[in-house]
N, C-alpha and C positions, 0 to 999 in steps of 0.2 A: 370373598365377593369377586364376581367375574370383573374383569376391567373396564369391559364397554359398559357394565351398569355401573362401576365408579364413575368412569366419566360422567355419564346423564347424570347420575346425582351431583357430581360438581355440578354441570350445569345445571342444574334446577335450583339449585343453593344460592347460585347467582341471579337467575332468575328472581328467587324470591326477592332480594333486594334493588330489584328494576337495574340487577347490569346490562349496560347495550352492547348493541355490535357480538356478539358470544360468536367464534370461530372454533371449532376444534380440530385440529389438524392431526391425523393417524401418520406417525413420523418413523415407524419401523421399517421401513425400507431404506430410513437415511440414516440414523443413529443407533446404536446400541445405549444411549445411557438412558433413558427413556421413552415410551413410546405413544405418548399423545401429550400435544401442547393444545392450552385451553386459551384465548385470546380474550378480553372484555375490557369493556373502556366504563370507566367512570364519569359522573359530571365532577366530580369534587374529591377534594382529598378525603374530608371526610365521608363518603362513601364510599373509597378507593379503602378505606381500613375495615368499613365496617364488612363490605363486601370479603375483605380476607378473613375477619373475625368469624363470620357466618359460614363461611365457608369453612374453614377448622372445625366451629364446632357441629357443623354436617357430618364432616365425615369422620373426626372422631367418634360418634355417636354408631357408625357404619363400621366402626371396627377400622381404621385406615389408619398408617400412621401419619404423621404432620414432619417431613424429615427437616425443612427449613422455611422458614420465612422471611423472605427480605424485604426492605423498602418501605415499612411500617411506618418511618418515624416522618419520614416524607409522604410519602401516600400519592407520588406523582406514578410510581410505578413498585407495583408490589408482586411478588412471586410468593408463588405456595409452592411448596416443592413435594409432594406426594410419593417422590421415590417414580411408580412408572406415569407418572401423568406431570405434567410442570403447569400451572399456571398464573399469568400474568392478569392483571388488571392496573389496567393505564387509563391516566388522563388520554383525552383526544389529541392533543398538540405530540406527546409523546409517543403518542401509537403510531401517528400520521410517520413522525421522523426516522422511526425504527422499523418499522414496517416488517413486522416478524412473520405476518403471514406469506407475503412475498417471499423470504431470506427462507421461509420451509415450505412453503408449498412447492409440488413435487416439479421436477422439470419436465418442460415442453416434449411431446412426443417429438421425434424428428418427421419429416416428410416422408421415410421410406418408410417407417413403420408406419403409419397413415394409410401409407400408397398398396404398402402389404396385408392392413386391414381390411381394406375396401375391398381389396382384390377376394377375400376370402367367401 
């Protein structure tokens, strides 16, 4: 299966289970260990599992492997680790603290490429 439609199916799997906030961030211009981080926030620990539950067996079902999952037994912050996709489902207080979307999203153009933008 092509990457970008693993992705959507993460997210949709998340979806299914009313996860909020869903972020995915395309990270291959910054990392080689994988190349999309999926971000969701949970109300509750116990959604914060059921939401990785669901999500495993999505994409087992899609043929994908399951390479780790951490944070289960807590359920404040949970990783599925999909080999080229990583994601996280976080309590709100947590996500807020760690703010992983900021820490990968891409950096700021500078002014001169801007300025050599415009100019084009």
């Amino acid at each position: 299966m092509r990457l970008d439609k693993l992705a959507k199916a993460a997210v949709a799997a998340l979806e299914d289970i009313k996860g909020r906030d869903i972020v995915t961030l395309d990270v291959r211009k910054m990392t080689s260990m994988f190349d999309w981080i999926i971000v969701a926030s949970a109300d509750s620990t116990r959604q914060s599992r059921a939401l990785a539950n669901h999500l495993q067996e999505k994409m087992k079902a899609l043929g994908a492997r399951i390479h780790s999952v951490e944070g289960e037994r807590t359920g404040e912050w949970v990783l599925v680790d999909l080999g080229s996709i990583v994601v996280h489902i976080m309590q709100p207080s947590i996500r807020q603290y760690y703010n992983l979307e900021e820490l990968w999203a891409p950096p700021p153009r500078s002014r001169r490429k801007r300025a050599a933008d415009a100019a084009r």
